[in-house]
VEXDO-752907 format. One record per residue (C-alpha): residue in one letter; x, y, z. Coordinates in pm, 1 decimal. Layout:
N
<pt code="a" c1="X" c2="Y" c3="Z"/>
...
***
This chain:
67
<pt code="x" c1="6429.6" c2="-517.8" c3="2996.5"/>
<pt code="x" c1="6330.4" c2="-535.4" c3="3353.5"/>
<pt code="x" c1="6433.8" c2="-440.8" c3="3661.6"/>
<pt code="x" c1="6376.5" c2="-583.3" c3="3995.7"/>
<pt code="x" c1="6499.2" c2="-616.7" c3="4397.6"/>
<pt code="x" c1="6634.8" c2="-945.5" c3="4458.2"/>
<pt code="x" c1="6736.2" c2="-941.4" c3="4839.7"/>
<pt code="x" c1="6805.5" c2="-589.5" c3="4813.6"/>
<pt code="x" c1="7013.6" c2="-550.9" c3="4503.7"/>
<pt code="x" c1="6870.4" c2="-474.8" c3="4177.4"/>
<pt code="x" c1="6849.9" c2="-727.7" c3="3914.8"/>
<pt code="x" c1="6761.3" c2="-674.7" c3="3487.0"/>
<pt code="x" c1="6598.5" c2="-957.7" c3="3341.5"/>
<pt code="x" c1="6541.8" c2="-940.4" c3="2945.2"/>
<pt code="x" c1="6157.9" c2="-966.9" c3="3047.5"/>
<pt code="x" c1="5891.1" c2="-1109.4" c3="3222.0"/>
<pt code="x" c1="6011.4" c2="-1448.4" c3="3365.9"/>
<pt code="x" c1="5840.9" c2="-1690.2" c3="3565.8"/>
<pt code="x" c1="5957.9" c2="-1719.4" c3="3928.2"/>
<pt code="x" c1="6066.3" c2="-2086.5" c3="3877.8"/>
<pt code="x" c1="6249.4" c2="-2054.0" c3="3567.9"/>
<pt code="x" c1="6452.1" c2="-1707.4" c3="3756.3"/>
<pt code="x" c1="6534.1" c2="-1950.9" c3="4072.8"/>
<pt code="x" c1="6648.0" c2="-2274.9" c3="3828.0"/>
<pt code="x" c1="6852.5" c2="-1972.0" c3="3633.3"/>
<pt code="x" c1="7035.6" c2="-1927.5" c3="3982.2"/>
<pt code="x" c1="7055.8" c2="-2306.1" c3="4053.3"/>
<pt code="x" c1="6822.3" c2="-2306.8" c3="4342.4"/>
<pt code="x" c1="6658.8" c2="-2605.1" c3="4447.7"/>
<pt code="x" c1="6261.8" c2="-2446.6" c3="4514.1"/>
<pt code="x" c1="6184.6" c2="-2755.4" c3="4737.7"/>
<pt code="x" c1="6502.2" c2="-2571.6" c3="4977.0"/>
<pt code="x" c1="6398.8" c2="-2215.9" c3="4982.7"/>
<pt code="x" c1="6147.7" c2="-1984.9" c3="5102.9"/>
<pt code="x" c1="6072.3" c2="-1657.7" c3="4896.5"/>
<pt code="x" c1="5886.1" c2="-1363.2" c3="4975.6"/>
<pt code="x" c1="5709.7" c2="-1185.5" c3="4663.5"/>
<pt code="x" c1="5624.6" c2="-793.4" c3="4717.9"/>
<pt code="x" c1="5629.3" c2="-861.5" c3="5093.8"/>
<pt code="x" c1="5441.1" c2="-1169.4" c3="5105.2"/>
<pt code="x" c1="5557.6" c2="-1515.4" c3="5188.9"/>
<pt code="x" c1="5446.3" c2="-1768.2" c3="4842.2"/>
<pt code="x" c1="5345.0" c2="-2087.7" c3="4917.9"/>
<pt code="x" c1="5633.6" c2="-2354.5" c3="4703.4"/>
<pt code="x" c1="5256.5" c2="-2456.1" c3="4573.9"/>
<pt code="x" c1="5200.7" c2="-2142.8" c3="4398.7"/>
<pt code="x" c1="5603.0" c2="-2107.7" c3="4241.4"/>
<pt code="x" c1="5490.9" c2="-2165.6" c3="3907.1"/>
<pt code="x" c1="5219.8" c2="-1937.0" c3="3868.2"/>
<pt code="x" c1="5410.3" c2="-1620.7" c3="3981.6"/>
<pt code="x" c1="5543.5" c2="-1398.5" c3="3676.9"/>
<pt code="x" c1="5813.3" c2="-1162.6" c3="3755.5"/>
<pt code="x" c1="5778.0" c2="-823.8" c3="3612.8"/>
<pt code="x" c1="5944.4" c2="-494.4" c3="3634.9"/>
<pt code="x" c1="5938.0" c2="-346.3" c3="3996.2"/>
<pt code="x" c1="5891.4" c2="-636.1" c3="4200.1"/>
<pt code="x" c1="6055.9" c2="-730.3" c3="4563.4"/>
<pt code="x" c1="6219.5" c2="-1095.4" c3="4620.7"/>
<pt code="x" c1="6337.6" c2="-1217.8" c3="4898.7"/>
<pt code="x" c1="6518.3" c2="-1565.7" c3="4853.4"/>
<pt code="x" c1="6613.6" c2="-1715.2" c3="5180.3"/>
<pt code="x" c1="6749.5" c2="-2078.3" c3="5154.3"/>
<pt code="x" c1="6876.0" c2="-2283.7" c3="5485.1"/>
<pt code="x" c1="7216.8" c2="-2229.8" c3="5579.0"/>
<pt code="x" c1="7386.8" c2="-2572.5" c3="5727.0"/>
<pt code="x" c1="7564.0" c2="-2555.2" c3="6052.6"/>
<pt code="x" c1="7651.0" c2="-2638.5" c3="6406.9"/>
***
């Protein structure tokens, strides 16, 4: 089991997951999101080859719709 932040609340994941596969999990669309990994802002190109282990940040910002 692993723990990590996910927009400031802690998350457990049964292990290591890929950083696609966690944002499908929560039915988000990658091509509408922006995340930030440990404090950095990931390129969508470079989604599938970040592994999500125990102690790491996320930020997950998607648009919000409006007017």
């Amino acid at each position: 089991m692993i723990t990590l932040m996910v927009n400031g609340k802690p998350r457990e994941l049964p292990g290591p997951t890929g950083l696609v596969e966690f944002l499908e999990g929560l039915d988000i669309r990658t091509q509408f999101v922006a995340v930030g990994y440990n404090g950095q802002v990931i390129d969508k190109e470079e989604f599938h080859r970040v592994e999500l282990r125990h102690g790491d940040v996320l930020e997950i910002v998607r648009p919000v719709g409006g007017g």
